[in-house]
N, C-alpha and C positions, 0 to 999 in steps of 0.2 A: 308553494305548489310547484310541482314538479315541469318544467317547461322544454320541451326537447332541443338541444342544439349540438353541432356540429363540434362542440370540442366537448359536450357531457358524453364520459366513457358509457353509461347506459343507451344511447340516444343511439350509438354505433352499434352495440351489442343487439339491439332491439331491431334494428337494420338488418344485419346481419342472420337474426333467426328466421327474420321476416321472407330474405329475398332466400333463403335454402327451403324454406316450406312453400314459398310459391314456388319454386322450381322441382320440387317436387310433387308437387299438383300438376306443375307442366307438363313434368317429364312421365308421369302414370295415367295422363289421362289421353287415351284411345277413343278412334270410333273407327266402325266398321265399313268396309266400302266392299257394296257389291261388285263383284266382276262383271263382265258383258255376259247375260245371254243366263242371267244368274238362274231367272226361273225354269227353263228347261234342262240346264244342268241337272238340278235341286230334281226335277221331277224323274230323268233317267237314271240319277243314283239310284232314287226310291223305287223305281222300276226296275232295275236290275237288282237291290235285296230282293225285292219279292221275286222274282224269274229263282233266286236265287234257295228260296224256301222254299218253293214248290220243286225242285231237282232233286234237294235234299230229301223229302219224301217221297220222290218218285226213284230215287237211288234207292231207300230203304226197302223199298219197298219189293226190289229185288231178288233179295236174300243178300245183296252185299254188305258188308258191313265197314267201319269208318275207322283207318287206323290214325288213331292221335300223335301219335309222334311226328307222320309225315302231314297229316290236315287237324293241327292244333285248335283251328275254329270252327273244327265238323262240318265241313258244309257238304260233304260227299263228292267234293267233284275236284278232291285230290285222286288218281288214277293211280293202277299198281306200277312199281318200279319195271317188272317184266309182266309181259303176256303173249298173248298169241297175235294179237295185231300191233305192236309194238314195233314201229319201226327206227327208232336212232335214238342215241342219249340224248338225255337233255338236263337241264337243273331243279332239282326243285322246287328250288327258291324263287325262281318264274314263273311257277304256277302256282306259289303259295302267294307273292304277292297279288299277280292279275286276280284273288277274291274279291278283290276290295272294290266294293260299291260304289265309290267316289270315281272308278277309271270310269263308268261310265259318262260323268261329266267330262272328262276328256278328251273322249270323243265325240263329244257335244263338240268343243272348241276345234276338235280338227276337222269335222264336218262344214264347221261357219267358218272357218280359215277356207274349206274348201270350196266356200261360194257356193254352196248346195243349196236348195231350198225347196219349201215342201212341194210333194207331187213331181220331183225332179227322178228318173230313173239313173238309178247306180248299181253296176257290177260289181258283184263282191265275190272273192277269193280265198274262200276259208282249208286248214283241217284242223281235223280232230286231237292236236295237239295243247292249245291252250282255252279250255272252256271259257275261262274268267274273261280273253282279250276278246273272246266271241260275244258271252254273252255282255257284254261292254259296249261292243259296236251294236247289236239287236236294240238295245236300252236306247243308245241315243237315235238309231234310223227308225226306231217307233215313235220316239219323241217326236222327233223331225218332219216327220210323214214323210218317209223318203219309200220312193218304189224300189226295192231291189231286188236285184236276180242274181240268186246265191246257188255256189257251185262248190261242192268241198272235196278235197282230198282224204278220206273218209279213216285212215289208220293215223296213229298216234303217233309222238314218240312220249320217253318215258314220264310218269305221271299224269301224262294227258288223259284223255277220254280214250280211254284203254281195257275198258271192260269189255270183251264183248257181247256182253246183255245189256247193255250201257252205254253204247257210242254218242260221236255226235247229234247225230240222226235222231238216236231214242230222245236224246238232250228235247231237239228240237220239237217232236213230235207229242212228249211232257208238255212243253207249253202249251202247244197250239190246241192240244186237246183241252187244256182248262181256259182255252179265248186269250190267252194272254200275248199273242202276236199271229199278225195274219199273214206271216211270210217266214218259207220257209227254204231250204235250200232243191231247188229242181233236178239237180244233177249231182250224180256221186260218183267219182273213180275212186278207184282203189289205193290210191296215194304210195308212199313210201320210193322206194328206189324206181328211175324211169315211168311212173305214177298207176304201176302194173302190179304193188308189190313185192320187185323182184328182192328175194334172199328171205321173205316169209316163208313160214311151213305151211302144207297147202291146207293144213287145219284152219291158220290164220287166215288166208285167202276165202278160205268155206265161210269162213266165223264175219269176214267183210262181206261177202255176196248174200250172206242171211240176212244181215242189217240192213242193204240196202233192198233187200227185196222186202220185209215185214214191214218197212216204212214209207216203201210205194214211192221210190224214189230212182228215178231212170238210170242207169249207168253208164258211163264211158268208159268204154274200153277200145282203146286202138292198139295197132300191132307194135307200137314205140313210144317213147315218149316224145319225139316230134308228131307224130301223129294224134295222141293224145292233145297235144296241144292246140293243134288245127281241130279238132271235136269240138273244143272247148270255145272256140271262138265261135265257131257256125251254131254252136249251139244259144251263146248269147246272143246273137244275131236274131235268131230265130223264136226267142222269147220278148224281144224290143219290138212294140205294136207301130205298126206301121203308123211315118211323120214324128218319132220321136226318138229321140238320142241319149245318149249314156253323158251325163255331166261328171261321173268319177266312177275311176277304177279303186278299189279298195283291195289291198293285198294283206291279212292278217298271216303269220310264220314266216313260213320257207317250204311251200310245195315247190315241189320242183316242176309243177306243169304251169307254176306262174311266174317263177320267177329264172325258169331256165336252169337257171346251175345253181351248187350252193355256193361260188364264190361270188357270183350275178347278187344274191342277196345280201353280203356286206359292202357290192359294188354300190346297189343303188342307196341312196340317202334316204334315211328314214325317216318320214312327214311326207311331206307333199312335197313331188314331183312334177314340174309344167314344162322341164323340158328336157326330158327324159328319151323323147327319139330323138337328139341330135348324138347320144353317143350310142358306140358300137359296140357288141356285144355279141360274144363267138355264139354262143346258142341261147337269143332272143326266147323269152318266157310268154305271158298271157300278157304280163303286165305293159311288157314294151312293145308287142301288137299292138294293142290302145296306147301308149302312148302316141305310134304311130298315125294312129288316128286323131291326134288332137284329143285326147280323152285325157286329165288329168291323172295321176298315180297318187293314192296316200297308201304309205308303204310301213308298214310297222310290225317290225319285227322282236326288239327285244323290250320287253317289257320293262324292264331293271335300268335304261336309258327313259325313261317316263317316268318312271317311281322318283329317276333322282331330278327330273326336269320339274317336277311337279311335288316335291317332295314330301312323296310318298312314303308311309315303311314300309320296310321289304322286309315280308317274310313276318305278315302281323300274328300273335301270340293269341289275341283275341278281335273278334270283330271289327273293325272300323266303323266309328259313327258316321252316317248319312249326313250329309250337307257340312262335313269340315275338312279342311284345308284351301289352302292359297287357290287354287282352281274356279271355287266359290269366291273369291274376293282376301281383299287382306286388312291388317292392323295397322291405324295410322295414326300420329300425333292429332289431338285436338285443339285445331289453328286458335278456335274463339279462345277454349279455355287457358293456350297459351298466352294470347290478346290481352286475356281479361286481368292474367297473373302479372302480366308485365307493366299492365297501366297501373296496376294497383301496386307494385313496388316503386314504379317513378312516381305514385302521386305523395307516397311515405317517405322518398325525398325530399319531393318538392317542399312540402308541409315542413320538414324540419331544416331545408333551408329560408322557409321563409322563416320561421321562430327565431332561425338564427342572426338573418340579415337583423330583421326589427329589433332586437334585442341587443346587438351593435348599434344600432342609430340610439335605442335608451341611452343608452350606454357613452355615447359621443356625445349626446346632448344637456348631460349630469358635468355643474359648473364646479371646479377646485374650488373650494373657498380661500385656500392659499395663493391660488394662481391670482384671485379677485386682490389680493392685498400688494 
């Protein structure tokens, strides 16, 4: 009968396949670990696909139609290269990514990074340049029950919400009409250069002041864009219900009536900013007013810095599933099943050192008969 011991070459070999198949059990066996804050994530993904099927049929519904080459996963709210309110290049590939349903959990996380909490009032700072980073922020401040008082720079640049039957505005005014959010933006300037406009044709200016008037949406207009920006703050002022305060500034692009200049916005640091008025800046924005005030900054401007933070694809060929990637949680070795594989290789030692020792003591205890003579 076959008895295991430390010097039978099978006894090794049987060891040997033994401790490569537990290690391979070790090494393939995962479990999953929620992130923080998993179920509101989870639920503003899915709030943001569906924001994001109702636009696509309130785009259609237009007479626009969907070109596949520049919006490979149809969802209508890839915007034309040129148009009449078209203000500055931009990539496409940043607006092809911000589609993806899962940015809304992201800003789930920079919202809770920001210490916000429900029924808490927050300034937001949008244009009409990247639908997807909008409707992202909308997903998680619905999640959240956050109050916000939204103010957009109302023209584009290229691919953005650049239709003009089709702006931001219309975006918004799509939801609100089918219940799907009960906040909307209060205030619309005219965005682009000095936040007037300037270097549109005055088609495109007509084509911005139709939008914001069919949408019943107030206007700023000052004689500058310093003065634009002082509107812009008396105006949030003037929406904030008396005994209650602004817990965050939220700046989505690169308007220029919030962020001052475009060098101001690679100045400041993108995420959250808490101390943001200690530095100076030749021509201070919306955002660094509030900071001024003790008011937090989340500042986010390039999309394609989050894609790879959170890693995102850029630039997805078809849809993105709802509740996947690292944001939701991740992939981790399985400690027990590790535990379980290791005790069960030492015990397949153990076992064929003990056969071994006992079988040396037989073995030591078997008299010569020679030796006896």
């Amino acid at each position: 009968m076959y008895k295991p011991s430390l010097k039978s070459n099978w006894s090794l070999v049987l060891l040997a396949v033994l401790a490569i198949f537990v290690f391979y059990i070790a090494q393939t066996s995962y479990k999953h670990t929620k992130a923080d804050y998993y179920v509101e994530k989870l639920q503003a993904a899915q709030r943001m696909n569906e924001y994001m099927q109702v636009l696509k049929t309130s785009y259609l519904a237009t007479g626009n139609n969907i070109d596949i080459l520049d919006d490979p996963i149809q969802t209508g709210l890839i915007g034309s290269k040129i148009s009449t309110i078209t203000s500055s290049k931009a990539m496409l590939s940043e607006k092809q990514t911000a589609l993806d349903p899962n940015l809304a959990a992201v800003f789930v996380q920079l919202l809770k990074d920001a210490h916000v909490k429900e029924g808490n009032y927050v300034a937001v700072g949008l244009t009409g340049s990247n639908p997807g980073m909008n409707l992202a922020l909308y997903s998680a401040m619905s999640v959240l029950k956050l109050k916000p008082v939204i103010m957009t720079s109302l023209s584009s640049s290229m691919y953005g919400a650049n239709y003009p039957n089709f702006t931001w505005l219309d975006m918004e005014k799509a939801l609100k009409d089918k219940g799907m959010i009960d906040f909307s933006s209060a205030y619309a300037s005219l965005g682009g250069k000095d936040d007037l406009a300037v270097g549109l044709s005055e088609t495109g200016i007509t084509d911005l002041n139709k939008a914001i008037e069919r949408n019943q949406v107030k206007l700023i207009k000052g004689k500058d864009l310093e003065d634009n920006i002082q509107l812009h703050m008396k105006a949030y002022s003037e929406m904030l219900p008396k005994g209650r305060r602004y817990h965050l500034f939220v700046n989505i692009g690169s308007g220029l009536v919030n962020i001052g200049s475009g060098v101001n916005a690679r100045l400041v640091k993108e995420g959250i900013n808490k101390k943001l008025a200690e530095k100076n800046f030749a021509q201070p924005g919306v955002m660094m007013l509030f900071a001024k005030k003790n008011v937090p900054v989340l500042h986010e401007l390039r999309i394609l810095r989050l894609a790879q933070t959170y890693n995102m694809e850029v630039s997805p060929e078809k849809m993105p599933k709802v509740g996947e990637g690292i944001i939701f949680g991740s992939k981790v070795h399985n400690s027990k099943v590790s535990l379980i594989c290791l005790l069960v290789l030492l015990a397949a030692i153990i076992t064929v050192i003990i056969f071994d020792r006992a079988d040396r003591h037989f073995m030591s205890n078997i008299v010569d008969p020679d030796e006896e003579l």
